[in-house]
PAKOLFI-564365 format. One record per residue (C-alpha): x, y, z. Coordinates in Angstrom, 2 decimals, m for minus. Example, Ala and Ser with C-alpha at 12.3 -4.5 7.8 and 13.67 -1.06 7.14 Angstrom:
<pts>
<pt east="12.30" north="m4.50" up="7.80"/>
<pt east="13.67" north="m1.06" up="7.14"/>
</pts>
This chain:
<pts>
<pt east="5.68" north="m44.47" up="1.16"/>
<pt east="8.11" north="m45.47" up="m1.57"/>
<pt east="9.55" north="m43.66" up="m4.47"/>
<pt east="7.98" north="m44.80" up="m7.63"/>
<pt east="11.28" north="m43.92" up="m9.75"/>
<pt east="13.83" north="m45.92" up="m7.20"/>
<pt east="11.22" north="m48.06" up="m5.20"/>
<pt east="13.20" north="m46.92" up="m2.17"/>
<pt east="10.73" north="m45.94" up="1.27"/>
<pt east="11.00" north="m42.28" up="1.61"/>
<pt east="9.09" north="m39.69" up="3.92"/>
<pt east="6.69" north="m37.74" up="2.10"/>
<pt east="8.77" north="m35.08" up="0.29"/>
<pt east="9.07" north="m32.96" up="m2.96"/>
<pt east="12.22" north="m34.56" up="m3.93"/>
<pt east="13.99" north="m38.59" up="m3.64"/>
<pt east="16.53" north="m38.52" up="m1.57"/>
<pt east="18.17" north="m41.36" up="m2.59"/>
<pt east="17.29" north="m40.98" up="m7.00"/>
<pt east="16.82" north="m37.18" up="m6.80"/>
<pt east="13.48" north="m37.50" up="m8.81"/>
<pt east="10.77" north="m34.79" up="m8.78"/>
<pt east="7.82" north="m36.72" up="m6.48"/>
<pt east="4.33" north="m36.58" up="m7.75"/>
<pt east="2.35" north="m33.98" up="m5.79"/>
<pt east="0.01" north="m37.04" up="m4.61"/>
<pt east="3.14" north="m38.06" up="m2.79"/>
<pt east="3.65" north="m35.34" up="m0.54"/>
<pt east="0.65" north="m33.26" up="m0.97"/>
<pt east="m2.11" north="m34.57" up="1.81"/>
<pt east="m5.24" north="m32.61" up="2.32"/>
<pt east="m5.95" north="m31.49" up="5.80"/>
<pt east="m2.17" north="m32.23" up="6.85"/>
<pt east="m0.84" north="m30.22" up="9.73"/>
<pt east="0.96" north="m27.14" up="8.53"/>
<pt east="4.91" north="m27.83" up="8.02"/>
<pt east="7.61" north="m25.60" up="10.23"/>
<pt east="8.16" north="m23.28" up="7.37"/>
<pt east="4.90" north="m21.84" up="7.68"/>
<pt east="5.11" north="m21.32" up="11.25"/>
<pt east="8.04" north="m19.53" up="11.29"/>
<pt east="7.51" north="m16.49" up="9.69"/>
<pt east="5.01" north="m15.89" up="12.44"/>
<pt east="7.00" north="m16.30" up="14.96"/>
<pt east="9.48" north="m14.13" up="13.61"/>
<pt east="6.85" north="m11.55" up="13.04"/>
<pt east="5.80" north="m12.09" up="16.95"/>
<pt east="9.55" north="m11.64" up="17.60"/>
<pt east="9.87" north="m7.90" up="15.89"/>
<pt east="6.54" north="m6.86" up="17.63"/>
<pt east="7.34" north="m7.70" up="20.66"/>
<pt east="11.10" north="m5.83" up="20.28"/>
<pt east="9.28" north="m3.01" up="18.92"/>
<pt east="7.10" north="m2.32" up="21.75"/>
<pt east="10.19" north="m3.24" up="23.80"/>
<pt east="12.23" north="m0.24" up="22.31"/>
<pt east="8.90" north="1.96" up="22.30"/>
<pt east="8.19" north="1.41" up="25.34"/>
<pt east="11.33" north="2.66" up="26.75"/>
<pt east="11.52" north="5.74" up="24.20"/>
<pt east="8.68" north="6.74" up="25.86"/>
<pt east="9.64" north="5.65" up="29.30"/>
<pt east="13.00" north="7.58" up="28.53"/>
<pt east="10.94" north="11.01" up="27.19"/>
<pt east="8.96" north="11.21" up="30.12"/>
<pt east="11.39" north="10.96" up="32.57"/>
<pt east="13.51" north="13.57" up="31.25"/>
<pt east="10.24" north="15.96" up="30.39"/>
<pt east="9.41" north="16.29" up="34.42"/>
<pt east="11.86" north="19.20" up="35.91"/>
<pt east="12.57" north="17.37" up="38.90"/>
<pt east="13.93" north="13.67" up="37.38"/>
<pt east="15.60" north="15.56" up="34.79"/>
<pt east="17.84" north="17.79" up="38.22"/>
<pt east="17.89" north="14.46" up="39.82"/>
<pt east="19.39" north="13.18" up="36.86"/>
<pt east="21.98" north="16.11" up="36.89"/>
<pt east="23.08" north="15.70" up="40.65"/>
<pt east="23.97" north="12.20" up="40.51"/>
<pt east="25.39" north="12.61" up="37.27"/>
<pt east="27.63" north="14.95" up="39.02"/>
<pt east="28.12" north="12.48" up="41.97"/>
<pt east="29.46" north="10.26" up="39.89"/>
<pt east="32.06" north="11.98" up="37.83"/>
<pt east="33.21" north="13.48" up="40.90"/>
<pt east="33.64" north="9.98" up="42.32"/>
<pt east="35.41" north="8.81" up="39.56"/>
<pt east="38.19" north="11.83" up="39.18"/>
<pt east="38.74" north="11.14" up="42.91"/>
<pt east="40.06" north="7.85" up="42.39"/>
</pts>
């Protein structure tokens, strides 16, 4: 493809890159053409925040239901206690 202001071969783009000229939308415009990286990527970043969000609601929950059952939340208590102990003993 060539620039019809500069006669230079280009890619198929809005813009010259060697003139600067405005291309004609026959010149980068193709019907049926694959869909360009820009488009893709606001999917992917959508995919991205879904899948965090279940991430972080998925241990919300996780975290709620452990401490909501009497015995993890003792459990919880003792070896908290282990630990500190532990660490004042050093």
């Amino acid at each position: 493809m060539y620039c019809p202001n500069c006669g230079r071969s280009i890619r198929p783009t809005r813009f010259c890159i060697y003139c600067g000229k405005k291309l004609p939308e026959a010149c980068f415009a193709r019907k049926g053409a694959a869909p360009s990286r820009r488009a893709a990527r606001p999917a992917r970043q959508t995919r991205r925040a879904l899948v965090s969000a279940a991430a972080v609601t998925a241990a919300v929950v996780c975290a709620a239901a452990a401490l909501a059952i009497p015995g993890v939340r003792q459990a919880s208590a003792r070896l908290g206690a282990q630990i500190g102990s532990a660490v004042t003993r050093k």
